[in-house]
gemmi code that builds the backbone of each chain (N, CA, C; Angstrom):
import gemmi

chains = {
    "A": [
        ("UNK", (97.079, 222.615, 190.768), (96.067, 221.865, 190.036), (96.284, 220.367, 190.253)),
        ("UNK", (95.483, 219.458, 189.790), (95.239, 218.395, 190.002), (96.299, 217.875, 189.284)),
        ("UNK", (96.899, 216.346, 189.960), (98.081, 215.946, 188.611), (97.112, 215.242, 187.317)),
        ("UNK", (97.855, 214.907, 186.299), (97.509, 215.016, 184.753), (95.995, 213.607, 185.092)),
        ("UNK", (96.451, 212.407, 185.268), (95.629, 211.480, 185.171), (94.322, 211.954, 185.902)),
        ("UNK", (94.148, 212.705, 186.490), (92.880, 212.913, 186.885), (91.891, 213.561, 186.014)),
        ("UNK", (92.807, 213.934, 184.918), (91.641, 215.051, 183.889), (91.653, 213.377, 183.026)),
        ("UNK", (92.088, 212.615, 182.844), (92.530, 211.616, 182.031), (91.297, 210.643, 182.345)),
        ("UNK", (90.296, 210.259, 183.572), (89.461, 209.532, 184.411), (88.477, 209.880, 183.383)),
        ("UNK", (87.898, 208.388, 182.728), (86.683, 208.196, 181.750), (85.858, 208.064, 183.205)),
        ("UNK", (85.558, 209.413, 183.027), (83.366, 209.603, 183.661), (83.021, 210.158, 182.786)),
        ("UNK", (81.912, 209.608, 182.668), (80.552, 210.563, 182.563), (79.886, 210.942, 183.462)),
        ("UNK", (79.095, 212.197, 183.027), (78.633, 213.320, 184.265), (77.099, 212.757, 183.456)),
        ("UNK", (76.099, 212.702, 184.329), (74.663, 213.005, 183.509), (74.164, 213.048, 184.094)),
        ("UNK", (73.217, 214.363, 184.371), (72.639, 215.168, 185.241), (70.949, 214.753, 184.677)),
        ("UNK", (70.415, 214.422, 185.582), (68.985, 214.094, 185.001), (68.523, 215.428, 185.963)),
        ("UNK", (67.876, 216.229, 184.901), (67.231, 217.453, 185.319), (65.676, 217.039, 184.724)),
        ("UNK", (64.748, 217.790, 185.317), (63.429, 217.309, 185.680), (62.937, 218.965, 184.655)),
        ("UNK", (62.013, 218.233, 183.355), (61.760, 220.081, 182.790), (60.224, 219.563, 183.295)),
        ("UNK", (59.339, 220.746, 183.095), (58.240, 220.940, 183.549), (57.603, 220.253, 182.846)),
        ("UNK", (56.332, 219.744, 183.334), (55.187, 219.048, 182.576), (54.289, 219.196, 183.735)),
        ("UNK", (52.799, 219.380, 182.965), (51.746, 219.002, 182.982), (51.436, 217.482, 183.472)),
        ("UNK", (52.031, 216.637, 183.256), (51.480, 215.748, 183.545), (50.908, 214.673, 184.537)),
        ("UNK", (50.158, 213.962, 184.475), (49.388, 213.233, 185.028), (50.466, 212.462, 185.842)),
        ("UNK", (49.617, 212.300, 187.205), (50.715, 211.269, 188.378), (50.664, 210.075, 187.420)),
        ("UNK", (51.828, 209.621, 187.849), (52.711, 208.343, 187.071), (52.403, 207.208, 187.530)),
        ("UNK", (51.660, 206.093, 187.347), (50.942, 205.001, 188.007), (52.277, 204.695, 189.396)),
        ("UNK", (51.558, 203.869, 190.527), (52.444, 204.014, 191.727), (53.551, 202.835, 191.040)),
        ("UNK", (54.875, 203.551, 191.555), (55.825, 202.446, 190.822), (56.633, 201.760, 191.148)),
        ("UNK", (57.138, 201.074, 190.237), (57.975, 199.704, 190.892), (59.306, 200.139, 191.250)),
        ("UNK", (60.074, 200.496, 191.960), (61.653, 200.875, 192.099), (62.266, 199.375, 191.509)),
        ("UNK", (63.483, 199.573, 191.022), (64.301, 198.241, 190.451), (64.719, 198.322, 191.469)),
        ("UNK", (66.162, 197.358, 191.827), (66.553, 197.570, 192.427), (67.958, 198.165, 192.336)),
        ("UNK", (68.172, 198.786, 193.036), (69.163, 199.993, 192.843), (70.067, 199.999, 194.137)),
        ("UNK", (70.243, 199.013, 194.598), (70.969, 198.122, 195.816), (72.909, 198.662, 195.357)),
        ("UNK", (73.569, 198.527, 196.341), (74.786, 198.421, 195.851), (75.420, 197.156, 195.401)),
        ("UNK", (76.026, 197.304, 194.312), (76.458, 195.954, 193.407), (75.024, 195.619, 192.494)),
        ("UNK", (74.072, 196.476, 192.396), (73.141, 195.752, 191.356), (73.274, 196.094, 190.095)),
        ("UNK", (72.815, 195.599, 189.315), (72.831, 196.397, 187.970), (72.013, 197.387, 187.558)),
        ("UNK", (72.688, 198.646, 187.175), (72.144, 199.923, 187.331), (70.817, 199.643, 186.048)),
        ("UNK", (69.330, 200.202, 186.543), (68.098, 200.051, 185.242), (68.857, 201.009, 184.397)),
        ("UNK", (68.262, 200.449, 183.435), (68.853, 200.815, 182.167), (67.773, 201.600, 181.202)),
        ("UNK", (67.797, 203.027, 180.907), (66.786, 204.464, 180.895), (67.181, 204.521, 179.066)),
        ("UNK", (66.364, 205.569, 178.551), (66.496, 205.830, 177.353), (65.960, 207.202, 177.687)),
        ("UNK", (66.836, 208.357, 177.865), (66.194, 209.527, 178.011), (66.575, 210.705, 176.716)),
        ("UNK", (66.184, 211.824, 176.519), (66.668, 212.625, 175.487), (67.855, 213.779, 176.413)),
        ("UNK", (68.666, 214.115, 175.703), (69.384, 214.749, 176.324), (69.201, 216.540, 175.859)),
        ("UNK", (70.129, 217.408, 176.296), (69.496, 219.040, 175.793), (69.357, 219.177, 174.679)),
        ("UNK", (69.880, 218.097, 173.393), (70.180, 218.271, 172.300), (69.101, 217.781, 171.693)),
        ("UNK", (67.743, 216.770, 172.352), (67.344, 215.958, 171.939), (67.646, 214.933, 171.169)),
        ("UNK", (68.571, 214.703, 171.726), (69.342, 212.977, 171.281), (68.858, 212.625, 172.301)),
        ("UNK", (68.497, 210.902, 172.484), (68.249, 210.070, 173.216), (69.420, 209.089, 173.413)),
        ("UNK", (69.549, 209.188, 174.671), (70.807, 208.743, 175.452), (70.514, 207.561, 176.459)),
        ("UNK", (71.204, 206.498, 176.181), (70.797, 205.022, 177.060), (72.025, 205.128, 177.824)),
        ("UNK", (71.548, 204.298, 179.162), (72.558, 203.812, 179.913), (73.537, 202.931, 179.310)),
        ("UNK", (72.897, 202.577, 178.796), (73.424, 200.506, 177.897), (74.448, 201.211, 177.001)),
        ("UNK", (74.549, 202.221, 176.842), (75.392, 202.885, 175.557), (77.030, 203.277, 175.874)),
        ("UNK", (76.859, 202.950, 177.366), (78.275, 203.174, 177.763), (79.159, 202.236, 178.600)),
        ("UNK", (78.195, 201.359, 178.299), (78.612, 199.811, 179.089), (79.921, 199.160, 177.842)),
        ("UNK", (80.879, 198.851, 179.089), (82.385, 198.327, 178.072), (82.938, 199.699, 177.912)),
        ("UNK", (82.437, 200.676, 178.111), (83.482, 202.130, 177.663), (83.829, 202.770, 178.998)),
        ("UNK", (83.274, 203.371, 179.661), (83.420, 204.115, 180.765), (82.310, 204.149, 182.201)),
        ("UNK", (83.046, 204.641, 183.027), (82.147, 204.727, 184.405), (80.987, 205.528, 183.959)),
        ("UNK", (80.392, 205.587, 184.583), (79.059, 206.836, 184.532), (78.807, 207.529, 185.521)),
        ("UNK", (78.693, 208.562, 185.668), (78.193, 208.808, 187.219), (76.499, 209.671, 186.946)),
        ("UNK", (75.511, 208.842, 187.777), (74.820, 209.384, 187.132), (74.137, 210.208, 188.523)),
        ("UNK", (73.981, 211.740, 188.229), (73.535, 212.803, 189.144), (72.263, 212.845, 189.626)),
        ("UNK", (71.286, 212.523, 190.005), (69.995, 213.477, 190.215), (69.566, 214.539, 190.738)),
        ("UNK", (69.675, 215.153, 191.081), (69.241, 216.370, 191.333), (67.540, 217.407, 191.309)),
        ("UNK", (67.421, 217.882, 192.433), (66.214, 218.418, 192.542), (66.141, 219.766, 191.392)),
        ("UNK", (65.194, 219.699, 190.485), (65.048, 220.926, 189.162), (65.102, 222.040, 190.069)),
        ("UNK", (65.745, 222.978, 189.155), (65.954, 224.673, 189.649), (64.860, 224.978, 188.997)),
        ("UNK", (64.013, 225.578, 189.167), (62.936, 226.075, 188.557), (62.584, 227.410, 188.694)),
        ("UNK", (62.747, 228.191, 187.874), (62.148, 229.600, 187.834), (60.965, 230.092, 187.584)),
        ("UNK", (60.237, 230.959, 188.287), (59.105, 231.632, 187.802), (58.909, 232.232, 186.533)),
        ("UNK", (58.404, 231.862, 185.682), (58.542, 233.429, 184.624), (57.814, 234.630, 184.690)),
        ("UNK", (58.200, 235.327, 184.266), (57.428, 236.921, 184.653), (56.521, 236.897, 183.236)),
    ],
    "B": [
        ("UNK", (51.488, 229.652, 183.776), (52.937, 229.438, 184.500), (54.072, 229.434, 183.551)),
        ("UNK", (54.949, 230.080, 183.544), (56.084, 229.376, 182.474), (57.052, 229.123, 183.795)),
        ("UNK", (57.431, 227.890, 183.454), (59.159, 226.800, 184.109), (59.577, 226.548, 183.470)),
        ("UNK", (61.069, 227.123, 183.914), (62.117, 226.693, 183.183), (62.977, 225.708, 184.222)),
        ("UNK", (63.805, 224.839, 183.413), (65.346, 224.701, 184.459), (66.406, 225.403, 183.723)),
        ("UNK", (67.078, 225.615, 184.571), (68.422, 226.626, 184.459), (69.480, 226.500, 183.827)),
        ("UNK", (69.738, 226.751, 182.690), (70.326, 226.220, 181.265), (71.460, 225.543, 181.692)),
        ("UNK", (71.823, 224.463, 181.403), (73.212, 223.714, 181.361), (74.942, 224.422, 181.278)),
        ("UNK", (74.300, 225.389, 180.517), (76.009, 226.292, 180.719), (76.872, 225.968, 181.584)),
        ("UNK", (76.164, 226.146, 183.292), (77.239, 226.574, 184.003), (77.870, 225.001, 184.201)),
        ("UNK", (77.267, 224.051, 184.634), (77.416, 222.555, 184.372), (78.665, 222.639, 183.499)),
        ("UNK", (77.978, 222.706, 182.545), (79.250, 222.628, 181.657), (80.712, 222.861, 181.488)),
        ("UNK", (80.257, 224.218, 182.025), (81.667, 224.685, 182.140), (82.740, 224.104, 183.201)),
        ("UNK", (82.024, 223.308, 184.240), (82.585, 222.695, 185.071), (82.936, 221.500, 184.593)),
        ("UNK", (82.372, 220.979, 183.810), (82.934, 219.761, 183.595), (83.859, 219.736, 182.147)),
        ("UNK", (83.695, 220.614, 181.396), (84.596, 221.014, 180.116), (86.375, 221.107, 181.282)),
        ("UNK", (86.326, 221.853, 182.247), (87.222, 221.916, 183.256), (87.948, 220.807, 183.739)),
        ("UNK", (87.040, 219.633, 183.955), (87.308, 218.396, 184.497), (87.620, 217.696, 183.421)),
        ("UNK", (87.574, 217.899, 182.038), (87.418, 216.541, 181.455), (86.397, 216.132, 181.349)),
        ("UNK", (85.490, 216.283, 181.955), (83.794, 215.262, 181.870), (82.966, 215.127, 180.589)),
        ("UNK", (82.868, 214.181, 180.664), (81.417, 214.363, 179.545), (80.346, 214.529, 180.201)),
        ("UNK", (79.363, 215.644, 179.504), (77.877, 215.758, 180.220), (77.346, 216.009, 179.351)),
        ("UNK", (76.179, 215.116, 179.870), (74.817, 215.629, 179.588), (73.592, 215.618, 180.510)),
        ("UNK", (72.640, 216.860, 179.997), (71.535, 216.774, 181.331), (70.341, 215.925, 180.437)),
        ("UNK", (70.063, 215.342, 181.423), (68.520, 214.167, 180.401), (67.562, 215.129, 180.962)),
        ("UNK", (66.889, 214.703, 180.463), (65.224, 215.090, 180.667), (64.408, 213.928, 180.834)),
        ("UNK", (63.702, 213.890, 182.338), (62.924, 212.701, 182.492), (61.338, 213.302, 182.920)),
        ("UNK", (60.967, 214.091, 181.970), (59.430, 214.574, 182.065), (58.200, 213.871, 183.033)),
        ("UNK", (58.585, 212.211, 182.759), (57.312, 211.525, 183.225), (57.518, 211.351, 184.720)),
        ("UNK", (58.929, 211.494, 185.004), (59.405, 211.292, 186.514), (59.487, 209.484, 186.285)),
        ("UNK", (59.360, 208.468, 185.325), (59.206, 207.097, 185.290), (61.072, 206.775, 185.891)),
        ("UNK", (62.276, 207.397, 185.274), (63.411, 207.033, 185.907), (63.961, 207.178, 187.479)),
        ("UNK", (62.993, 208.397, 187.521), (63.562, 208.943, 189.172), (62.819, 207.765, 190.122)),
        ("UNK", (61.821, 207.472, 189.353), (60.822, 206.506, 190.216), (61.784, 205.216, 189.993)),
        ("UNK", (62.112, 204.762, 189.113), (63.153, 203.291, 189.188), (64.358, 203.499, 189.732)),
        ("UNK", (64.558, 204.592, 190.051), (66.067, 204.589, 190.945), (65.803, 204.878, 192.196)),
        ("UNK", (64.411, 205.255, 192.600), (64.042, 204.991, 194.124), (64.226, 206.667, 194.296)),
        ("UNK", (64.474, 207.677, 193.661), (64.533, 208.955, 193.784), (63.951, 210.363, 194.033)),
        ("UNK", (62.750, 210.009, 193.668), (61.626, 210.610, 193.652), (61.006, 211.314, 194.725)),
        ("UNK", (61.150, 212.036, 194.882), (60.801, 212.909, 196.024), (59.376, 213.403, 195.923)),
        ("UNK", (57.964, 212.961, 196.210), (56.667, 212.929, 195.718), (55.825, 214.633, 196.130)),
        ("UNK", (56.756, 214.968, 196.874), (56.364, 215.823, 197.989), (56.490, 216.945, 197.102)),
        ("UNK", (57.907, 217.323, 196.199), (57.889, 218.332, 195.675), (57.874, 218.106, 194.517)),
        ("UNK", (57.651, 217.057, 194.053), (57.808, 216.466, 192.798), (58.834, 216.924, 192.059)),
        ("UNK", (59.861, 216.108, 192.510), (61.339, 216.641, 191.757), (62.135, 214.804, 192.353)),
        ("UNK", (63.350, 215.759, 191.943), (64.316, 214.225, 192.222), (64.856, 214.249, 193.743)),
        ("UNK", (64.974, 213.628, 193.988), (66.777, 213.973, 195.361), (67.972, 213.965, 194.982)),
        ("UNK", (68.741, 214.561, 195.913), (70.133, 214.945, 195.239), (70.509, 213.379, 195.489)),
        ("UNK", (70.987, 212.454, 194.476), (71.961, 211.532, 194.907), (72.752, 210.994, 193.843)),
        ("UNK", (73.331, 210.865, 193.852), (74.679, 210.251, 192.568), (74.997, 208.665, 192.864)),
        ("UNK", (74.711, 208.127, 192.013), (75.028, 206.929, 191.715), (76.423, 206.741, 190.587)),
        ("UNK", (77.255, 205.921, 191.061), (78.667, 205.422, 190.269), (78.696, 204.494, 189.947)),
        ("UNK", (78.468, 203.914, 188.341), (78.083, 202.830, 187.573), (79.236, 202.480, 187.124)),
        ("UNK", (79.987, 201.250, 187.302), (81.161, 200.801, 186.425), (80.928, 200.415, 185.133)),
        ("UNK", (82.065, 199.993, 184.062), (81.767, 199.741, 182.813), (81.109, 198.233, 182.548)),
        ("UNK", (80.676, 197.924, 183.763), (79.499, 196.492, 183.071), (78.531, 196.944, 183.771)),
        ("UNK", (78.112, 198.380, 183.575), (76.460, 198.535, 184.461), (76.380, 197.675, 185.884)),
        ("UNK", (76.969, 197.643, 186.595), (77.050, 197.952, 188.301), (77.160, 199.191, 189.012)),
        ("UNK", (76.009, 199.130, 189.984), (76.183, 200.440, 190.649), (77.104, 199.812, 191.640)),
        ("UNK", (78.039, 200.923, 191.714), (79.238, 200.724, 192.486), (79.465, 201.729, 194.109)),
        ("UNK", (78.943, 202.954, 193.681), (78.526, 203.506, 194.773), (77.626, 204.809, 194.867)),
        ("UNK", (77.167, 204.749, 196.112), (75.627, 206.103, 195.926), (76.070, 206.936, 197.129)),
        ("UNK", (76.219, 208.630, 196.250), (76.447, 208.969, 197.482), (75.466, 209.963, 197.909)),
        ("UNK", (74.930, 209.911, 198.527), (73.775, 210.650, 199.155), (74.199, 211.945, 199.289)),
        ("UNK", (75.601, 212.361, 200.167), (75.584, 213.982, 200.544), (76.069, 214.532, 199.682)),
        ("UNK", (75.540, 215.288, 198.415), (76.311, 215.741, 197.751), (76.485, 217.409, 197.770)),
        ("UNK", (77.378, 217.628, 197.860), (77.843, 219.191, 198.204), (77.888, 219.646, 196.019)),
        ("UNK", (76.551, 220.295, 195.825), (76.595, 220.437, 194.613), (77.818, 221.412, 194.135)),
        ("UNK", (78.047, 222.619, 194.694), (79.278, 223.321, 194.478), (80.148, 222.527, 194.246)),
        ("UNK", (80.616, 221.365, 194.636), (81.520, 220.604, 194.701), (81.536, 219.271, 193.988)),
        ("UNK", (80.644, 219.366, 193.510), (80.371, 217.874, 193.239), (81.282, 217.597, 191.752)),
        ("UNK", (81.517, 217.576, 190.968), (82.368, 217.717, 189.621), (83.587, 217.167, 190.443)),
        ("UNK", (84.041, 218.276, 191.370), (85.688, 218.102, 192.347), (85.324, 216.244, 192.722)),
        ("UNK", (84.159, 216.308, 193.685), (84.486, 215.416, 194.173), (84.179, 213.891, 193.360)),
        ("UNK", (83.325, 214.168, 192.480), (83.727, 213.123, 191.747), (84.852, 212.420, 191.257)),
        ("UNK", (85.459, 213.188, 190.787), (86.778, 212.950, 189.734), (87.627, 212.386, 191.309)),
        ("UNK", (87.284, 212.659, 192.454), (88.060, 212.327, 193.333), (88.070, 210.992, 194.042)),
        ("UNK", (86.535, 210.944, 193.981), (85.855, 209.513, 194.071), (86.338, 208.119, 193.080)),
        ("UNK", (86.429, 208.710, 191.766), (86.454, 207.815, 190.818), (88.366, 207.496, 191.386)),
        ("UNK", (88.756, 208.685, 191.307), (90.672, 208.138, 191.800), (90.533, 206.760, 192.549)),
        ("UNK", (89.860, 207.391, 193.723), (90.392, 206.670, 195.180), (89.517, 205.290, 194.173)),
        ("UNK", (88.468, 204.759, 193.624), (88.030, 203.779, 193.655), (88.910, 202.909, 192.409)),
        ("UNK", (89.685, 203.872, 192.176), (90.432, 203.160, 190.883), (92.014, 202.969, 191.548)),
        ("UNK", (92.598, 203.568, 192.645), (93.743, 203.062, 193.567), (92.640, 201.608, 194.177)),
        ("UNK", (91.435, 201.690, 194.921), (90.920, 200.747, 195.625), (91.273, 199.502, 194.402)),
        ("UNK", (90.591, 199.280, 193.496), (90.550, 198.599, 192.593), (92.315, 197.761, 192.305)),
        ("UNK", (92.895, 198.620, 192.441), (94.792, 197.960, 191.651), (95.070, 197.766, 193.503)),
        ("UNK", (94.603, 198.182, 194.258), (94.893, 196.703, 195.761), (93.694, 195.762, 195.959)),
        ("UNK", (92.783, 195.749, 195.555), (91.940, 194.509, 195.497), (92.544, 193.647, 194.680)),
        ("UNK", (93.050, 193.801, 193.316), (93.829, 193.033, 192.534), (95.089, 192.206, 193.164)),
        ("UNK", (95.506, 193.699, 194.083), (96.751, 193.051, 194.668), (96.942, 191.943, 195.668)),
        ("UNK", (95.977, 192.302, 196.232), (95.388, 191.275, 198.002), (94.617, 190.629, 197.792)),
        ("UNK", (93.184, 190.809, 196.980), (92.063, 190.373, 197.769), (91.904, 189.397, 196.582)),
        ("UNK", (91.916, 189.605, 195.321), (91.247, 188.743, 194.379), (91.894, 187.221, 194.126)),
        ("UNK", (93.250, 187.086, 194.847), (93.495, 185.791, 194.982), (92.498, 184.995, 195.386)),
        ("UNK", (91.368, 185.256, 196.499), (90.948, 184.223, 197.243), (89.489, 184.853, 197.205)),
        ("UNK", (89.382, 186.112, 196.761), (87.828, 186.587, 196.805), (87.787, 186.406, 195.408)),
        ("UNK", (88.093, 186.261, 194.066), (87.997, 186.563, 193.164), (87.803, 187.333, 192.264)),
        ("UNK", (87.833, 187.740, 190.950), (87.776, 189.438, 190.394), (86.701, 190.093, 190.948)),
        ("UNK", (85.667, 189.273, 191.124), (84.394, 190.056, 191.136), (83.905, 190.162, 192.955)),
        ("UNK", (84.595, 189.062, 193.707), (84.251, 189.108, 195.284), (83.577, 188.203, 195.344)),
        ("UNK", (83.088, 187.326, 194.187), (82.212, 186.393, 194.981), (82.491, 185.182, 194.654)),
        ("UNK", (83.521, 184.807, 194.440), (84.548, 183.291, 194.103), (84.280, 182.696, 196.148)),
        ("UNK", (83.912, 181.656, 195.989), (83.613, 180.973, 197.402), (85.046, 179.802, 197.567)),
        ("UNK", (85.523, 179.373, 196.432), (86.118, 178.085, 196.326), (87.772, 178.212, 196.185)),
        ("UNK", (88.337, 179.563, 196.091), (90.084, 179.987, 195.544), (90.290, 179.685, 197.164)),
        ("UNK", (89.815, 179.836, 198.769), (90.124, 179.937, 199.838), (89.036, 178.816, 200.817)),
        ("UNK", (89.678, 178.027, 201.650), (88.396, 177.937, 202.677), (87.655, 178.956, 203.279)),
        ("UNK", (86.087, 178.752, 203.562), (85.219, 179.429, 204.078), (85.549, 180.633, 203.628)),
        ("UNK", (85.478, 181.324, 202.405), (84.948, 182.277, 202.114), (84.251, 182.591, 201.600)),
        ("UNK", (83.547, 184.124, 201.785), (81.932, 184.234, 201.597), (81.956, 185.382, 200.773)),
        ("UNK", (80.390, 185.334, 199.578), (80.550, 186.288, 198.566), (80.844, 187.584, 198.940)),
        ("UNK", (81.644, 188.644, 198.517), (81.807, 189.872, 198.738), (80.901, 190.748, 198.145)),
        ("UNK", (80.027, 190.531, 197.346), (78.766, 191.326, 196.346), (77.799, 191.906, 197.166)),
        ("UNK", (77.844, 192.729, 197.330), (76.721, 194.063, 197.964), (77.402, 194.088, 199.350)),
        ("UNK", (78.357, 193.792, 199.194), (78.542, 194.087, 201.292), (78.471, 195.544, 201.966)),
        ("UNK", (78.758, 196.566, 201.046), (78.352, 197.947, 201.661), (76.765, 197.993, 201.985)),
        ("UNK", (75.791, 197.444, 201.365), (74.791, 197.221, 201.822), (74.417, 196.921, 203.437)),
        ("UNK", (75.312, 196.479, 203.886), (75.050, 195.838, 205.088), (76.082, 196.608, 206.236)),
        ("UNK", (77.363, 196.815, 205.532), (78.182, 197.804, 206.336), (78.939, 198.933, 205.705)),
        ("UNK", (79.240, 200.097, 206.702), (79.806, 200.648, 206.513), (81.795, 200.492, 205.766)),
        ("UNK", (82.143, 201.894, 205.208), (83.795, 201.404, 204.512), (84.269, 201.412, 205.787)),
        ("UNK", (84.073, 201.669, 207.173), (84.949, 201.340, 208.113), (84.764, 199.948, 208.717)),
        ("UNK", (83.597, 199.767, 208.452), (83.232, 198.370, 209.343), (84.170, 196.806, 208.099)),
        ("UNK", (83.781, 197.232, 207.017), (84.641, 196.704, 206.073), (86.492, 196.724, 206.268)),
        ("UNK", (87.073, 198.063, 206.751), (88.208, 198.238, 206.688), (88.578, 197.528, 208.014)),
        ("UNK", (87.728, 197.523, 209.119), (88.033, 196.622, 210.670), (88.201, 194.941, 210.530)),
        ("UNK", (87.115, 194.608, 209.809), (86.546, 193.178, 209.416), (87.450, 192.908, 208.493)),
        ("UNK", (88.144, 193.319, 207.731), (89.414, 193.081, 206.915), (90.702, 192.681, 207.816)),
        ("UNK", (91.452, 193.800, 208.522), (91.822, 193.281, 209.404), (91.963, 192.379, 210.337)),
        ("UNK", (90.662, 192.707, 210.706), (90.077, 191.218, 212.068), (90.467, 189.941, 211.180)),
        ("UNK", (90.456, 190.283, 210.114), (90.508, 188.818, 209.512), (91.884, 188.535, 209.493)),
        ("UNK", (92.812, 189.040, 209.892), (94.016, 188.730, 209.786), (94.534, 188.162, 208.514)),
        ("UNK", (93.789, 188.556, 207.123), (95.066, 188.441, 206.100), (95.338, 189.248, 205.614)),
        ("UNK", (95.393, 190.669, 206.081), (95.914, 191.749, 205.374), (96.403, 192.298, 206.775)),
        ("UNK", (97.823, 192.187, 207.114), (97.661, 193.275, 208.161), (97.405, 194.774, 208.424)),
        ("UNK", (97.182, 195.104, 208.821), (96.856, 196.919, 209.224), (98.263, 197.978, 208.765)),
        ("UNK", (99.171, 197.252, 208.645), (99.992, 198.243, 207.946), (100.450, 197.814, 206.574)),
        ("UNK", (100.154, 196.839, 206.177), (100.538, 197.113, 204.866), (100.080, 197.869, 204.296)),
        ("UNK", (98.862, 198.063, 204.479), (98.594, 199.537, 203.542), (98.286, 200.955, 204.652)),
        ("UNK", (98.433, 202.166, 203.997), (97.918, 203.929, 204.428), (97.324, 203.199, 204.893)),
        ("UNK", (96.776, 204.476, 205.440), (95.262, 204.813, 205.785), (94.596, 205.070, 204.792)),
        ("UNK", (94.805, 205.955, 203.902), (94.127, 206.259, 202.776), (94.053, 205.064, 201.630)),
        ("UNK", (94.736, 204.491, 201.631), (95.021, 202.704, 200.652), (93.517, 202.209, 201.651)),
        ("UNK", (93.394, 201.657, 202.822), (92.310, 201.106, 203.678), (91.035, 201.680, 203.211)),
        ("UNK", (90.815, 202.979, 202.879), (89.729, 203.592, 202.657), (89.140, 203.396, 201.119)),
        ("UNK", (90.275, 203.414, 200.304), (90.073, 203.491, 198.823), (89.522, 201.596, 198.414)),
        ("UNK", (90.497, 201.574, 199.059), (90.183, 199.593, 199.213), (88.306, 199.302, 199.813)),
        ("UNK", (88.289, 200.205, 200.655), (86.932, 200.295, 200.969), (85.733, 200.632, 200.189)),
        ("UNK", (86.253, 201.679, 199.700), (85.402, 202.635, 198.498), (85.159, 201.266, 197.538)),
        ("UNK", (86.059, 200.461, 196.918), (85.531, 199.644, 196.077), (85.160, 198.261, 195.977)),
        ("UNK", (85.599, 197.853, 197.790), (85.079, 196.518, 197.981), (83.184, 197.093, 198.506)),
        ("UNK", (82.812, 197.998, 198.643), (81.499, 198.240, 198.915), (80.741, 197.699, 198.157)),
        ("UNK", (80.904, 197.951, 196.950), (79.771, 197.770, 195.941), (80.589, 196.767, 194.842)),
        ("UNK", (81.151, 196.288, 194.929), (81.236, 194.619, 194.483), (80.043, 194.022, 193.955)),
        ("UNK", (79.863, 193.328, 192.568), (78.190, 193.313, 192.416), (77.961, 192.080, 192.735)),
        ("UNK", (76.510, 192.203, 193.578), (76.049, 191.116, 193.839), (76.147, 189.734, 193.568)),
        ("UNK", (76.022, 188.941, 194.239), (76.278, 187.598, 193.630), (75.187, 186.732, 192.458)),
        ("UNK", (75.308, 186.350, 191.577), (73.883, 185.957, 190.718), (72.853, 185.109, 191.585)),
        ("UNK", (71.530, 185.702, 191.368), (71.101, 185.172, 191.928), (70.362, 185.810, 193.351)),
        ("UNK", (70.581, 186.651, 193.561), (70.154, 187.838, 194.592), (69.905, 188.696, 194.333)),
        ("UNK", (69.736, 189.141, 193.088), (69.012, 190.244, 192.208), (67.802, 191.049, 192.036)),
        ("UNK", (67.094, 190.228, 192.606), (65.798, 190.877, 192.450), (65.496, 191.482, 193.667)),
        ("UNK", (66.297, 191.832, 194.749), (65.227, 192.569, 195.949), (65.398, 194.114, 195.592)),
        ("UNK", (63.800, 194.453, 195.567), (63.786, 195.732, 195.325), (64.722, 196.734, 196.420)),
        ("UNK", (65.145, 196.326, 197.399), (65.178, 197.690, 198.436), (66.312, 197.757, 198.499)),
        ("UNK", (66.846, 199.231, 198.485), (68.104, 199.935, 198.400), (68.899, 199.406, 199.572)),
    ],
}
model = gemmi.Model(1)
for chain_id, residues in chains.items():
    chain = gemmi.Chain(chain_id)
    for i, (resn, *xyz) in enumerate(residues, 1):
        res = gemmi.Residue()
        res.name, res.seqid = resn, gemmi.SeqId(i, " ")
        for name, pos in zip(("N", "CA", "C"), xyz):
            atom = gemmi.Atom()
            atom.name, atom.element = name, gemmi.Element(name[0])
            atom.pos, atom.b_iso = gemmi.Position(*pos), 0.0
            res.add_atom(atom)
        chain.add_residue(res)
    model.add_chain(chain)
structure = gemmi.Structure()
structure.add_model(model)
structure.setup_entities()
């Protein structure tokens, strides 16, 4: 196994998963910039719990790593 | 139609493993994937890419290939090497680059270090270090050269160069 300090490494994991909607295309949009060394935009999203979770909320505490990922999406029967 | 995404469990359990904190957001409108340049229009979903934010909101590094099976592993592995990179930048570099890389005035002619992975690769960084002759090539691994790399990449920008939209 890994030695101790590695379980010890303040990340955060946050997986922005995409749930389904209906909705309407999203006016064409502005990308921030998201350059290396920029300052990461700063989101207010809800999390599974429906708590709403900011980037800004972990600034001074820990790294973040933040995931994106393409939604798994299932059919339903 | 009913869609679902695929309950967080297994996530979890991987990162309960690691130590991690997680959580999965929900970005319904697609408005975040679109400000991080992510957005994949085609299938309307995200792209796989991970961004590594330090604790003053700097993206520090993006890594495009992510081997999802793996990805938890390789994080926690990422964050190491950039946190060895970090205690030899302290050691070498911040005399004359300064904490942040972009001190111009501790050395003659030196130039901000903020976004330079932008422009090159961690090897072209680890050569150009060298070439510069104040670190020689063996004081540090190989693996010290790389980690040193990992975190002189994303050094944040210098003030003042902030606003260009493009990745």
């Amino acid at each position: 196994m890994r030695a101790r300090w590695h379980y010890g490494t303040v990340m955060m994991v946050m997986l922005l998963a995409l749930t389904w909607v209906m909705g309407k295309e999203a006016k064409p949009s502005e990308r921030d910039d998201v350059r290396l060394g920029a300052k990461a935009p700063d989101f207010a999203l809800p999390d599974s719990d429906g708590i709403v979770r900011r980037l800004s909320e972990f600034q001074g505490k820990k790294m973040v790593a933040l995931a994106f990922y393409p939604a798994l999406f299932q059919a339903g029967g | 139609m009913a869609v679902s995404f695929r309950p967080p469990e297994f996530n979890r359990n991987l990162c309960a493993k690691e130590s991690l904190n997680f959580f999965v957001l929900s970005d319904t409108d697609r408005s975040v994937l679109k400000r991080y340049g992510v957005y994949d229009a085609e299938n309307d979903c995200a792209r796989r890419i991970t961004f590594l934010i330090d604790k003053n909101g700097f993206i520090r590094r993006i890594v495009r290939q992510v081997n999802p099976a793996m990805h938890g592993r390789d994080l926690v592995e990422l964050v190491r090497r950039w946190q060895l990179g970090e205690s030899i930048y302290r050691d070498l570099c911040a005399r004359c680059h300064g904490a942040d890389g972009n001190a111009t005035d501790l050395y003659p002619n030196t130039k901000p270090l903020g976004g330079i992975g932008n422009r090159m690769s961690d090897d072209e960084i680890v050569k150009a270090t060298i070439a510069s002759g104040f670190v020689h090539e063996t004081v540090l691994r190989k693996d010290e050269w790389q980690a040193l790399a990992v975190f002189v990449s994303g050094l944040p920008l210098p003030a003042g160069e902030k606003h260009d939209a493009r990745p």
